[in-house]
C-alpha positions in Angstrom: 14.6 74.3 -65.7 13.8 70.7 -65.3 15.7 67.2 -64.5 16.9 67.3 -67.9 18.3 70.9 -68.3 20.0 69.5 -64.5 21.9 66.9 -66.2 23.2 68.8 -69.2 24.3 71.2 -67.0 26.6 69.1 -65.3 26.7 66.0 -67.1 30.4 67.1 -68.6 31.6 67.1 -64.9 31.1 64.0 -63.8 33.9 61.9 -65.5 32.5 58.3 -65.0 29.9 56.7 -62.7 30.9 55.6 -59.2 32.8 57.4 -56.4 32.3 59.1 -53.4 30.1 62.2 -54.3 29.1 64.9 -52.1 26.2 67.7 -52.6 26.0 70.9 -50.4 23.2 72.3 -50.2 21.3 69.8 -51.7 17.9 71.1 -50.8 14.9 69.1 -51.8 17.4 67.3 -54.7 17.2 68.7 -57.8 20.6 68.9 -58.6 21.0 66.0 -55.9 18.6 63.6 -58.6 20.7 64.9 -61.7 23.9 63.6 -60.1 22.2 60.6 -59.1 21.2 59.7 -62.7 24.9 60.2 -63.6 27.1 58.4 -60.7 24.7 55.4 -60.7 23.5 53.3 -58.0 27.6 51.6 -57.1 28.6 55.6 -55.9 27.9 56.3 -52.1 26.3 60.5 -52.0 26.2 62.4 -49.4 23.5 65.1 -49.2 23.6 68.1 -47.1 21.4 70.7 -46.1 20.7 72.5 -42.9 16.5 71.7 -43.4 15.3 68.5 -42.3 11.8 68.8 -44.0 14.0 69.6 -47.5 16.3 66.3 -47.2 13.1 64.4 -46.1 11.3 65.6 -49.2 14.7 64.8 -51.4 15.2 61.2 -49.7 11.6 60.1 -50.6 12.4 61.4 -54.2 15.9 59.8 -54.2 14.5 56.8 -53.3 11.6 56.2 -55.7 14.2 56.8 -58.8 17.0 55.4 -57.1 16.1 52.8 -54.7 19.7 51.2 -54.5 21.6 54.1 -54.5 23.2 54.7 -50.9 22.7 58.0 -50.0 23.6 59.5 -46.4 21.4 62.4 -45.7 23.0 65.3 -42.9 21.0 68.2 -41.8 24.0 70.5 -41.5 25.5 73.7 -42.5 28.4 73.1 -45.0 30.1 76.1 -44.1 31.3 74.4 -40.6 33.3 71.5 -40.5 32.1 68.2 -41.7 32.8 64.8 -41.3 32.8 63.2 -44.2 34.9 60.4 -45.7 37.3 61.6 -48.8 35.2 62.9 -51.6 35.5 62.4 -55.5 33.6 65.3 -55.7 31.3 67.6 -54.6 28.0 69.5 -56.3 27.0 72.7 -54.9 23.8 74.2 -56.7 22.7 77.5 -56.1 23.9 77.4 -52.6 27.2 79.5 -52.7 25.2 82.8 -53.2 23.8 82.6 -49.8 27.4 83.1 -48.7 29.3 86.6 -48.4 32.3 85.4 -47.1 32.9 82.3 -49.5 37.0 81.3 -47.9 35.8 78.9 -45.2 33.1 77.0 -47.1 35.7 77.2 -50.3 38.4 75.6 -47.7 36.0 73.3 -46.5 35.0 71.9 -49.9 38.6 71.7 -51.0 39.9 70.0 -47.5 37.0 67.2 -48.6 38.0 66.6 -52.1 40.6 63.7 -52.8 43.5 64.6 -55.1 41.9 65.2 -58.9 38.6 65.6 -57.1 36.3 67.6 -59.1 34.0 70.5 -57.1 30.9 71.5 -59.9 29.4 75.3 -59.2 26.1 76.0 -60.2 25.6 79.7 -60.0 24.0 82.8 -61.9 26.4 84.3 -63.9 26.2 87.7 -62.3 28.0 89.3 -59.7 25.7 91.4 -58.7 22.5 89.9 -56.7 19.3 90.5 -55.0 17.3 89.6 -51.9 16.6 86.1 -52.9 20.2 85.7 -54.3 22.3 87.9 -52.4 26.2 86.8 -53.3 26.1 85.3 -56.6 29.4 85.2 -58.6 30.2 85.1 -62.4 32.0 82.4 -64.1 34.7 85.1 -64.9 34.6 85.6 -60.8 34.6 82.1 -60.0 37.9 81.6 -62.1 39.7 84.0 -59.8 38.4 82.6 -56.6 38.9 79.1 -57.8 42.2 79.6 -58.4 42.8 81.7 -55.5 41.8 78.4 -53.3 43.8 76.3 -55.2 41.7 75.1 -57.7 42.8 74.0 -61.2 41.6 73.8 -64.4 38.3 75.2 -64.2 36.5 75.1 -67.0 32.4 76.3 -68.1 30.7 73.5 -69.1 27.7 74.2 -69.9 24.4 77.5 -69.5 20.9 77.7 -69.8 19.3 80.6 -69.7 17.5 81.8 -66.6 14.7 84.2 -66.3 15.0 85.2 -62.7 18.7 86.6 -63.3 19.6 86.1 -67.0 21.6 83.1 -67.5 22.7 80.1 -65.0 26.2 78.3 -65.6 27.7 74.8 -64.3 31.7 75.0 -63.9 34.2 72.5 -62.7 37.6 72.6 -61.3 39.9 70.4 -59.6 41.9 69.4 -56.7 45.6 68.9 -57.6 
């Protein structure tokens, strides 16, 4: 996949430019750069990932596309508590499958969101992993745990097909 297969991915999830955005497990960016294209430099992102040398790599990429964008960069596990102003939402890109136990980073996310804050998934559509994706969930799966956290009106929006596990899928749902 590239930046462009990114954006169509989760392009139906981001309702307008501007806001308060967060991404967990951001990595070196890829996803980071697609929501970047689609908040637009007058949003404020927060990028999160427990390696220095990834968010190092991801701010000098950030910054060559997006030189006015303000981006806060936190080397820090999202699955303990952060402190971060409220969010209008939050991206978390192949990052949820390293989790076994998803409750606490599932609270954590939805304790961050403001009302009608939007959380987008990107996950393999499987529930069954391997060693290099250990936990990952189905959109069918994510449905039930969405809703079992309090999330509403999750919806797919969009898949591209993926040949380390068959297919990848971007879902949204919302705070009430």
């Amino acid at each position: 996949m590239d930046h462009a297969d990114h954006i169509v991915l989760i392009r139906e999830g981001v309702p307008k430019p501007g806001g308060v955005w967060a991404d967990f497990g951001s990595g070196t960016g890829a996803f980071t750069l697609a929501l970047a294209d689609l908040i637009g430099p007058q949003a404020t992102l927060y990028s999160i990932d427990q390696k220095a040398a990834a968010l190092r790599q991801q701010q000098t990429a950030v910054q060559t596309r997006f030189p006015t964008l303000q981006v806060h960069y936190r080397t820090a596990d999202f699955s303990q508590p952060l402190d971060l102003p409220p969010l209008d939402g939050v991206i978390m890109a192949n990052a949820l499958h390293f989790e076994q136990h998803k409750d606490a980073v599932l609270q954590q996310i939805f304790r961050c969101l403001r009302p009608y804050g939007r959380f987008i998934l990107v996950e393999y559509n499987v529930d069954r992993g391997n060693l290099w994706v250990p936990h990952p969930l189905s959109f069918t799966t994510w449905q039930q745990l969405a809703r079992r956290h309090g999330f509403v009106e999750t919806r797919l929006l969009a898949t591209r097909p993926s040949s380390f596990l068959r297919e990848i899928y971007a879902a949204v749902s919302l705070k009430p």
